[in-house]
C-alpha positions in Angstrom: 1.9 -5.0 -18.4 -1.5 -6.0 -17.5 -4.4 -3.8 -18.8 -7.7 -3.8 -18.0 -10.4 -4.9 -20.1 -13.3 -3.6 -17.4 -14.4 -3.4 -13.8 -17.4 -5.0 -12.9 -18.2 -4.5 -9.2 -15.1 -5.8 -7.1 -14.1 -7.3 -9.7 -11.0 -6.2 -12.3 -11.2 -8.2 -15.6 -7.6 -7.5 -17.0 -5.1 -9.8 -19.7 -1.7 -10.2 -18.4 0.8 -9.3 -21.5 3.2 -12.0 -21.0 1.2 -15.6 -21.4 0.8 -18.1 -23.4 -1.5 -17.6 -26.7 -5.0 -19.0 -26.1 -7.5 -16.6 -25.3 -8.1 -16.3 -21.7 -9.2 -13.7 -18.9 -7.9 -13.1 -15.7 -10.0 -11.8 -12.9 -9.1 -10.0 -9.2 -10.8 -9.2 -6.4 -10.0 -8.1 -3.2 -10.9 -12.0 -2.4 -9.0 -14.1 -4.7 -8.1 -14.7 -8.5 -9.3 -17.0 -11.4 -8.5 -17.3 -14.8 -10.6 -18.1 -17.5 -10.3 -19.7 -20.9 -13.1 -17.9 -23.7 -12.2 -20.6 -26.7 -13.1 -23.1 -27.5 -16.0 -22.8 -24.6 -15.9 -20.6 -21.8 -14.0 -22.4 -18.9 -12.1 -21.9 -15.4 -8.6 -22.3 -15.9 -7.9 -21.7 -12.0 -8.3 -19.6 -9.0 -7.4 -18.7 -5.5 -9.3 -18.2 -2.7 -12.6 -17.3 -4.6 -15.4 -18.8 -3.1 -17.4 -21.3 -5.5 -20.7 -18.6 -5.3 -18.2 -15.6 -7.0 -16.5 -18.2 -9.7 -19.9 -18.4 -10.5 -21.1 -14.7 -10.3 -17.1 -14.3 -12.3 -18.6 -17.0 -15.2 -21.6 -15.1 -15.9 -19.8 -11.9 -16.3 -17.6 -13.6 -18.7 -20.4 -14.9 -20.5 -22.6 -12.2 -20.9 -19.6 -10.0 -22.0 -17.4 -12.5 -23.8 -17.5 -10.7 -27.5 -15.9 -7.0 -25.6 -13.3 -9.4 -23.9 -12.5 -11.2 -27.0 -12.4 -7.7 -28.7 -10.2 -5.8 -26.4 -7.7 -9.4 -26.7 -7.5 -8.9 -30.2 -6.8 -5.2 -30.0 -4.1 -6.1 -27.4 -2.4 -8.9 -28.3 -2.8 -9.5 -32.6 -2.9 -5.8 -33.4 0.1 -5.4 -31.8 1.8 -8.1 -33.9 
């Protein structure tokens, strides 16, 4: 399962259920992928085929909306627990 925390322009902003436990983001576009780690700093994990311009158009989305996507992690993945 792999729900999605928003959608900001072409880009989906979604957890996948299955992963290891630090908190982290992935992001798709019709371009590419990335993944992001929120803690202990905001930080690419990796990508495909994203240009370096939208990784960093995709970093200051995360930024500016880190707290909802740390919210919406700990709704899915510790108040599940």
């Amino acid at each position: 399962m792999s729900p999605t925390v928003f959608i900001f322009g072409k880009y989906r902003f979604y957890f996948n259920s299955r992963e290891e436990t630090r908190m982290h983001v992935h992001i798709q576009s019709a371009n590419g992928e990335a993944k992001f780690w929120l803690e202990p700093l905001i930080a690419l994990s990796d990508s495909y085929s994203l240009k370096t311009s939208e990784l960093k158009e995709i970093q200051k989305i995360v930024e500016d909306r880190r707290n909802e996507i740390i919210e919406a992690w700990k709704k899915h993945f510790i108040n599940k627990r």
